[in-house]
N, C-alpha and C positions, 0 to 999 in steps of 0.2 A: 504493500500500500504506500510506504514511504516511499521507496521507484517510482512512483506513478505518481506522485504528488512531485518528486523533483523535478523528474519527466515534464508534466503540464508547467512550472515556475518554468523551466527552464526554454518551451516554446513559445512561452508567453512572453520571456524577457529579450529572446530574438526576434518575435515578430512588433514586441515596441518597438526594441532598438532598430527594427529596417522602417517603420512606422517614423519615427523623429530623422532616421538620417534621409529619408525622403522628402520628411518637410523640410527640414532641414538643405536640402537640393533645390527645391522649390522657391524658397526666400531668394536664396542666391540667385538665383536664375531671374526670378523675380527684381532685383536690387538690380542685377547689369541693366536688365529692359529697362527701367526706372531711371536710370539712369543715363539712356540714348546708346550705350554699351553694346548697340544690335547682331553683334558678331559674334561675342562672345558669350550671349545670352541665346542663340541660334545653337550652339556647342552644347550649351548646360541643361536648355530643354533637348534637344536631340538625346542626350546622354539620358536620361527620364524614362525616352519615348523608346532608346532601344531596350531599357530596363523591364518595358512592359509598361510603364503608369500611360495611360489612356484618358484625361481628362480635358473637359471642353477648354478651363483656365489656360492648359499648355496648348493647345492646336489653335488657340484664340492668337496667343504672345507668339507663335512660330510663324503664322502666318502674315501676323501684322509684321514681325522682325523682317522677316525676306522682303516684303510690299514695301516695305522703306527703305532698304537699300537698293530697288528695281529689279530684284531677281524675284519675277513675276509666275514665272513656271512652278520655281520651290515654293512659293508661297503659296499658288494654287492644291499643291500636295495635300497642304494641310488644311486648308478650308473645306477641301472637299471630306478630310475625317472628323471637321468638327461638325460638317451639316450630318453626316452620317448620324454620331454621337445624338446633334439633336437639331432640328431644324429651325427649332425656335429660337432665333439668333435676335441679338440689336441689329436693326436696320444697317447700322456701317459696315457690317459684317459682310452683306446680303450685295452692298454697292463693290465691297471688296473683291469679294467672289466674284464675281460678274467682267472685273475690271482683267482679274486672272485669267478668266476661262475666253476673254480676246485673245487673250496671250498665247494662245493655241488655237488662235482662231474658230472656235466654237462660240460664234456669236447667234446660233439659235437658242444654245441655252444659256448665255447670257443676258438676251433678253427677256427670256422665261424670269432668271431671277432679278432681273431690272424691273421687273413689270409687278413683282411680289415688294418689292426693296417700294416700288414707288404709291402703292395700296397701302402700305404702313404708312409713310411720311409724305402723304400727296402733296403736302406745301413746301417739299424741299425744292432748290432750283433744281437740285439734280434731276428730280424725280417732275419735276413741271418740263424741264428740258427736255426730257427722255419721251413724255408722252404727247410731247409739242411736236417734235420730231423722229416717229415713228420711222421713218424713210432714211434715218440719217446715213446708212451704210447706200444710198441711191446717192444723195447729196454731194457724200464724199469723194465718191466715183465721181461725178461730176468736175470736182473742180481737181480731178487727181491727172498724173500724165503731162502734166506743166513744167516737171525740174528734172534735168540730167545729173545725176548726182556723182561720184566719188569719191575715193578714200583720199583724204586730205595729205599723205603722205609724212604725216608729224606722229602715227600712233605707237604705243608699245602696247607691251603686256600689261601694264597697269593701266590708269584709268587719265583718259586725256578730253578736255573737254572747254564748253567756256569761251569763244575765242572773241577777240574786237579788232580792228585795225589802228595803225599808228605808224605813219612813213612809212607806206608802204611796206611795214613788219605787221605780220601776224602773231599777236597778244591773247598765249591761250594759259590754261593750267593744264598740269602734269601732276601725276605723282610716281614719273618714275624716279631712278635711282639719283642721288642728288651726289653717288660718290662719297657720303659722309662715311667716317667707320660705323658708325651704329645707326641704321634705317629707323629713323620715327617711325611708327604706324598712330591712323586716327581711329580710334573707338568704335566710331559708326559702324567701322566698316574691315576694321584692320587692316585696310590699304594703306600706303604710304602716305606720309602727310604730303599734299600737293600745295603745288607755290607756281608761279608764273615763269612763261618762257616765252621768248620771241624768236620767231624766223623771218629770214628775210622772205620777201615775193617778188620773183622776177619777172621784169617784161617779156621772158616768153612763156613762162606760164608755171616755171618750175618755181622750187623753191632751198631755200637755204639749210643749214645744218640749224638745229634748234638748239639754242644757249639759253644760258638762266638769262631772264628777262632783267635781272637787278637782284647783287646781294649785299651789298654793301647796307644798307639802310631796311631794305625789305626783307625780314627774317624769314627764313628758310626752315626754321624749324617751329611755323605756325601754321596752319592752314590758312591760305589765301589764294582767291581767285576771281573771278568774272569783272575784270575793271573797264571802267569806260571813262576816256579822255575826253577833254573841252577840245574844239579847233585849232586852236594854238599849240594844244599837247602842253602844255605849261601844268596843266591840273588833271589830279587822276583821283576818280573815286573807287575803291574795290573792297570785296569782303574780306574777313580775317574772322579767323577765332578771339572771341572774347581773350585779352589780355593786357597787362600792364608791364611796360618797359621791356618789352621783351618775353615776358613769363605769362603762362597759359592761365588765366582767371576761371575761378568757378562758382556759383552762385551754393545756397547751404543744400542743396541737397544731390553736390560737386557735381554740376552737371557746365560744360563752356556753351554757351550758345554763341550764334555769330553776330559780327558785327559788322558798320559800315565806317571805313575809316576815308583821310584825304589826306593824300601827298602833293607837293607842288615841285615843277621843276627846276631847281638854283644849281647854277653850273656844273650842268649836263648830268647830275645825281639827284633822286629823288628825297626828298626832306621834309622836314615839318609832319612826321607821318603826326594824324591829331583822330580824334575819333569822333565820328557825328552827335550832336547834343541828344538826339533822339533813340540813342540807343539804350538797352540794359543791360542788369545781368539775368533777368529774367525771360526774355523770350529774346528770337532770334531777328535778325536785320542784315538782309541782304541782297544779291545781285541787283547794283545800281543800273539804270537808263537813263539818258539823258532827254530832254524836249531839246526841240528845234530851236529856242531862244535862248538855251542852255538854263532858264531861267526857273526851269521845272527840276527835280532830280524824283524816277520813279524806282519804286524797291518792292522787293517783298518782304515778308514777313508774319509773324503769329502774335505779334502783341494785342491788346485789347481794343475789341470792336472788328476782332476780324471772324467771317463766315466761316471759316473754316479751317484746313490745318493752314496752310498759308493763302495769306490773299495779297492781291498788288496795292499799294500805299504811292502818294505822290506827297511831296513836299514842294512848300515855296525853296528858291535861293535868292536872300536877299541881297540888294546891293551893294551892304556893309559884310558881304561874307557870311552871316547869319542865316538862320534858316527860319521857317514858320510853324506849323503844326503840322503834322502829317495826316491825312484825309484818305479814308479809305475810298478805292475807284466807284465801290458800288455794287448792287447786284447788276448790276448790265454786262459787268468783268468778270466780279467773283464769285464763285459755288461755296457749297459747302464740302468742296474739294479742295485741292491743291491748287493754286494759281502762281506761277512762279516765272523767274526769267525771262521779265521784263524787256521789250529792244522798242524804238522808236525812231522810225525810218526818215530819210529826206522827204518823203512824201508824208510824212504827221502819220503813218500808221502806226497803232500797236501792236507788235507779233509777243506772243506770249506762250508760256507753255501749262498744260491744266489737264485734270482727270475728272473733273467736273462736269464736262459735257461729253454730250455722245460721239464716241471718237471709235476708233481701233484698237485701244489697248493701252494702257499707260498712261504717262504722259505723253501728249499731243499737243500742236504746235497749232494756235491761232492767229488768226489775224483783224481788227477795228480800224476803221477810222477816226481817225479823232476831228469833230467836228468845230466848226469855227467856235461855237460858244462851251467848248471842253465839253459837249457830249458824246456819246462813243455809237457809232454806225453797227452792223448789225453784224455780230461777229461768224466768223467763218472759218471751218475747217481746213488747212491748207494741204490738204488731201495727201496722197501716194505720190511719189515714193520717199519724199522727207517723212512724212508720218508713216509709222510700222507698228506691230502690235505688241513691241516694245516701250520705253522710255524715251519718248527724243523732246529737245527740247537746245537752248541758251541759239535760239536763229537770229542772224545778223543777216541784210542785206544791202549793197552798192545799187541805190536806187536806178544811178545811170548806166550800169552796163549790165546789171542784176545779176551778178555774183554773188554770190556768199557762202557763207559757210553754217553746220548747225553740229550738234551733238547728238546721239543716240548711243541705247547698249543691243542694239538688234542684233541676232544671232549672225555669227560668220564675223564679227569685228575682231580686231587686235586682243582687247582689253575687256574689262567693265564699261570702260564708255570710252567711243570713239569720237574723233573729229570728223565731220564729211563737207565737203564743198561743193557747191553746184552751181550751176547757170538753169534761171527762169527761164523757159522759152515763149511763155502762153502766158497775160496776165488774168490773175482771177478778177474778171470783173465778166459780168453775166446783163448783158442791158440786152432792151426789146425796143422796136419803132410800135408806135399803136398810130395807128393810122385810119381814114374812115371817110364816108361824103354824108355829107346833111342835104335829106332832103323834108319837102311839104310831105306831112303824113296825107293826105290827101289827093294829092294832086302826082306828088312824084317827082316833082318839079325841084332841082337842086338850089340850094341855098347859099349864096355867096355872104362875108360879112359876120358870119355867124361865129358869135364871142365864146371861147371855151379856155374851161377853166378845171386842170388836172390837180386830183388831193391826192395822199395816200391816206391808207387805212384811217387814220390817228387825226385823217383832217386837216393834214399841214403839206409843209413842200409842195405849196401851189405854183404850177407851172400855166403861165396862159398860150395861145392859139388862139388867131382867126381862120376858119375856111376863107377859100381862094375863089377865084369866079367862077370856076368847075364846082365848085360846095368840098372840095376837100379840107382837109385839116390833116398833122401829123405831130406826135411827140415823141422826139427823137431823146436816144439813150436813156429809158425808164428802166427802173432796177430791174430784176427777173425775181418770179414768183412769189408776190406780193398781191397783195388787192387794192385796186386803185378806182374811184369817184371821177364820172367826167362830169362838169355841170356846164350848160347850155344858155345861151340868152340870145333875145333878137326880137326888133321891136315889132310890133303887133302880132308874135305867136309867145306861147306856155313856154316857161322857164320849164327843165326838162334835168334831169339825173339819171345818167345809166354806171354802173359799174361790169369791174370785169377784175378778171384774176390771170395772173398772168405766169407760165408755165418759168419752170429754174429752166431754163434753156434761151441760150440766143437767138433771136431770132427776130419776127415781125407778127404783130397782131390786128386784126381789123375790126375798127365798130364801129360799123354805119349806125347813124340817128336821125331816124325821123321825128318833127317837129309838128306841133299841133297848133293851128292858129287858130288867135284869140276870135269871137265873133265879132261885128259890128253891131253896136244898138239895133234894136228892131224899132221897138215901140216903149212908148211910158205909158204904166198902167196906174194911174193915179188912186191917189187916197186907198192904200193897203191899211189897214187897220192894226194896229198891235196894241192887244190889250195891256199887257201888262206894263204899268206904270206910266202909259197913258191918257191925257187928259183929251186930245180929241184927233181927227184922223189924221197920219200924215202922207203926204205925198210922195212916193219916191219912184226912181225909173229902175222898170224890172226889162233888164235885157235878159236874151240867151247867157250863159253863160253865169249868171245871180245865181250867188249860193243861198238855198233858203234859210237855211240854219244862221248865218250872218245877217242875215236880213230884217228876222224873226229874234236875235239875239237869243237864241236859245242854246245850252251848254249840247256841246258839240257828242258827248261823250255818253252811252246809252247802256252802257254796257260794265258789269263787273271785270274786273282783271283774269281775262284770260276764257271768259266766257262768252256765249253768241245768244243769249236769250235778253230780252230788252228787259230792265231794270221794271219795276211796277213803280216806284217814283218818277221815271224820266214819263211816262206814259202822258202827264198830262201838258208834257213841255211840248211832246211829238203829236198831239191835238191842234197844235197848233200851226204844224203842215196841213194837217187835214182839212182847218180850217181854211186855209190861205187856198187850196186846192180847190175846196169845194165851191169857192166864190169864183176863180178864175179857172171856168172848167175846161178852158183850153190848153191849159200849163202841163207839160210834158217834162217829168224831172229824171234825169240820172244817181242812183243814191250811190256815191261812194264810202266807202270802209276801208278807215287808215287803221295800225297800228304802230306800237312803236319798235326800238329795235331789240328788246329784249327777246330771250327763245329765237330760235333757229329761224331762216329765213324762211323755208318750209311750211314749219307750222304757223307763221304768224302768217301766209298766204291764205293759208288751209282757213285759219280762223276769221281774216277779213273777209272771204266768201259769204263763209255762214254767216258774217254780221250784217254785210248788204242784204243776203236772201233774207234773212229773218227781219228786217227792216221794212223789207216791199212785202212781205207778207203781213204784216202787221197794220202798216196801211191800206194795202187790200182787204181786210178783216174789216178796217173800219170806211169798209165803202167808196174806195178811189179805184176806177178803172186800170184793171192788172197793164193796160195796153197803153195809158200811161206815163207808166212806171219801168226804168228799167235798173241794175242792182249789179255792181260788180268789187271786189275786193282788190285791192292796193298791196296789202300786204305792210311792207317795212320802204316802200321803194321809193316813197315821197316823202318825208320825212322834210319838218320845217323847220329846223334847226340843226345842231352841231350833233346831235348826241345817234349818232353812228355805233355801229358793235363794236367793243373795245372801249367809248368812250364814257368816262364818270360823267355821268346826269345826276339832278336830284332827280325824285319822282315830282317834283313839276315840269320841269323841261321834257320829261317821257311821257306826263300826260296829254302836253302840246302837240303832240304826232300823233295821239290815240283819239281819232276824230271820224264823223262821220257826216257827210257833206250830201247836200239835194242840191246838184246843179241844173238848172233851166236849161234844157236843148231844147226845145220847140214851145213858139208862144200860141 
């Protein structure tokens, strides 16, 4: 019995002790990740997971460990054991996944889980972007086939990436061998610490041996890289690792994040290295861009107020040297993804790198325009073969000969991340002619003269046009696949509104418009009577074309929201057709049925039907000749005001379009 009592102490006190040395594994493993340590914390759960422990905490941290260094294939390994394990994941998990299994080009079931990821968190931009642009793998193709790319001829085996111009030297990071006796490696990643190098660029196309860019002043044993020069090359702004005089800083829970420092050029050596006022030790600040007036400096970063793991930040530079506050770009730029490596082209554009939108895999490489009053044009995929279902990302382009260069870790490179260079051959830019003849809806007869006026969706970007003496019109280089408002005028016919939508492809679209002219007075049919808050009859002239509702001053609107049965209160306003009818029994009215633009264009079609018919039958009920009367619905298509689909209305301005009108065609 005492055997069997030692026995059981004695498998109980080994299966505590593997019980504490696995949490014990656990913590540690735990503390590297904690710590940005994502290499050696990939080591200590692996070590776990050969052991057998099988838990969601570890396939969570391995998976995120890999997805932040770019190694997207490993990292899908493990998402797919922890959906196994359990499916009920946090939505980040779900967008994670999804981003991985590009990585292998399995973007059916990517979107599968894009489409679960966006039913959890419908008000994410992710998940609004994804389901805004279903087609985006159509999209992409579209604007892909534009750049000849190559291997930039600077890579090794380690990771090379980053690059900016500067006299004609190309300004990249490395982290190959620096030659020291003892190789730093950096945490993240256990690669080497990387620092800057330059090669020359020959006029005929080759290039130079790559030397350390500067070491005299720029340490070498910090991590630094992505800088971008003023014009004069006098001034240089670039990242570094959080440090002080030289030595690596760490905030209390020793973790360096980065920062954004500025060197100035004093005989022919870089000095004054100083650090930007806007940085911490708390979160990271990094790969600066310049604007075009130099006047702007744009960065990324995760400090406070930002969407996501990094989003893009602009600061003022003042003209004491000084800087302003820093302003995040916005949801127009940033997800609640990554937005990272910033460039701003001679042409004001921003190309940027992000996993936030629907892309190929990784990071992906965009592009905005930045608009005269700093708002940002409608960003765009910069398709195949610069983007791959890898990480690419830090793109610079030579506006005038369109050269440049970008970084990526796409399979078959040198290293971790390679440099690539290319030549634009194709620009993305996707414009249409819309083109068209105005004629007499009647007659057939074309319309010279005739004043047009192009909105987009949102109502703005009016572009005008007159037809020609043949009645043509045309509006040359309108964006592609948008929806755009023509509006019409011309004196003695209907102001008139057609829309159309316009295909993502180049090309040429036609919309003829025909025009409805106003009638001429006929006759004045004196002393109409209007009882209400009349003292005695008044006289007015009832032409063709007199809406009676206006007339009769009676509320336009007869109907509850969204329904076709006439109100029992409006009932004794619409008496008052009957009445005006019944006196002038030669009056022939038209009843039209507006709505406004809420609900589909469809259904509010469908419903201004039923609200005409149910109108003329109503006053056929109360004794007006069916023959008349006649009854047609409008829909959304007339519309008296700004408040279009997309557009904030109160509910008074969407009352103003939900209207229902008896026009006078025959006296």
């Amino acid at each position: 019995m005492k055997i069997k009592t030692l026995l059981y102490s004695f498998l109980f006190f080994c299966f505590f002790a593997a019980v504490n040395a696995q949490t014990a594994a656990i913590k540690n493993a735990d503390k590297k990740y904690d710590s940005y340590a994502y290499a050696d914390a990939i080591k200590a759960y692996e070590n776990l997971v050969k052991k057998g422990v099988k838990e969601e905490h570890i396939f969570q941290r391995l998976g995120n460990s890999y997805y932040f260094i770019g190694e997207l294939k490993e990292a899908l390994k493990y998402y797919q054991e922890l959906f196994i394990l359990n499916e009920n994941q946090e939505p980040e998990y779900f967008y994670k996944y999804a981003q991985c299994l590009k990585s292998e080009g399995n973007y059916t079931k990517a979107d599968e889980i894009l489409e679960k990821f966006s039913q959890t968190v419908p008000s994410d931009k992710r998940a609004v972007l994804f389901l805004k642009n279903r087609t985006y793998l159509e999209d992409i193709k579209s604007n892909s086939g534009r750049f000849d790319i190559a291997d930039a001829g600077i890579n090794t085996a380690d990771s090379d990436y980053g690059s900016t111009i500067l006299n004609n030297k190309l300004v990249f990071t490395s982290a190959r061998d620096t030659g020291d006796i003892i190789k730093k490696n950096f945490k993240w990643t256990n690669k080497a610490i990387s620092t800057l190098y330059a090669v020359d660029l020959k006029p005929d196309g080759s290039i130079g041996k790559p030397m350390l860019f500067h070491k005299k002043n720029l340490k070498v044993n910090l991590n630094q890289s992505t800088p971008v020069f003023t014009k004069d090359g006098k001034t240089m702004y670039f990242t570094r690792n959080n440090s002080v005089n030289g030595k690596r800083r760490q905030n209390e829970n020793k973790v360096t994040f980065l920062k954004l420092y500025k060197a100035a050029l004093i005989d022919n050596e870089w000095k004054e290295v100083q650090e930007l006022p806007f940085n911490s030790d708390q979160y990271s600040v990094a790969h600066p861009a310049l604007s075009l007036d130099e006047k702007t400096l744009y960065f990324a970063s995760d400090m406070p107020g930002t969407f996501g793991l990094s989003d893009l930040f602009k600061v003022s530079i003042l003209a004491d040297g000084t800087f302003g506050k820093p302003e995040n770009l916005g949801p127009e730029i940033n997800t609640e993804g990554r937005e990272t490596f910033p460039f701003i082209s001679d042409e004001n554009e921003l190309y940027f790198a992000s996993d936030g939108r629907p892309g190929l895999g990784g990071l992906d490489i965009y592009v905005s325009k930045i608009n005269k009053d700093d708002s940002f044009d409608e960003v765009q995929n910069v398709g195949e073969p610069i983007n791959s279902k890898q990480d690419d990302f830090a793109f610079m382009i030579n506006s005038k000969n369109r050269n440049g260069f970008f970084s990526s870790n796409r399979v078959n490179g040198h290293g971790l991340d390679d440099v690539y260079r290319f030549t634009e051959n194709r620009r993305l830019i996707c414009e249409q002619q819309i083109s068209g003849t105005i004629t007499d809806q009647e007659t057939g007869e074309t319309l010279a003269n005739v004043a047009l006026v192009l909105f987009d969706e949102a109502r703005q970007s009016a572009v005008e046009a007159v037809s020609d003496a043949n009645g043509n019109y045309v509006f040359s280089n309108v964006k592609c696949g948008k929806k755009y408002f023509i509006k019409t005028s011309k004196e003695d016919y209907f102001l008139k509104e057609v829309s159309l939508t316009l295909k993502k492809a180049n090309g040429s679209a036609a919309m003829p418009i025909a025009l409805e002219k106003k009638p001429k007075p006929i006759t004045t049919i004196p002393a109409v009577v209007i009882k209400a808050n009349s003292i005695k009859p008044v006289k007015v002239n009832i032409t063709v074309g007199t809406d009676l509702a206006k007339l009769l001053n009676i509320p336009m609107n007869f109907f509850d929201l969204g329904k076709a049965t006439i109100k029992k209160e409006s009932e004794p306003k619409l008496q008052k057709v009957v009445d005006l009818l019944n006196q002038y029994s030669t009056i022939k009215v038209d009843i039209r049925s507006h709505t406004d633009s809420r609900s589909s264009a469809e259904s509010n079609q469908i419903l201004s039907d039923k609200r005409a018919q149910s109108t003329k039958d109503w006053l056929i009920s109360r004794g007006i000749n069916a023959n008349r009367l006649t009854a047609k619905g409008y829909g959304e298509t007339q519309l008296l005001n700004r408040c279009a689909d997309g557009v904030k209305c109160t509910e008074k301005e969407h009352q103003q379009n939900r209207r229902s009108e008896f026009i006078i065609i025959s006296l």
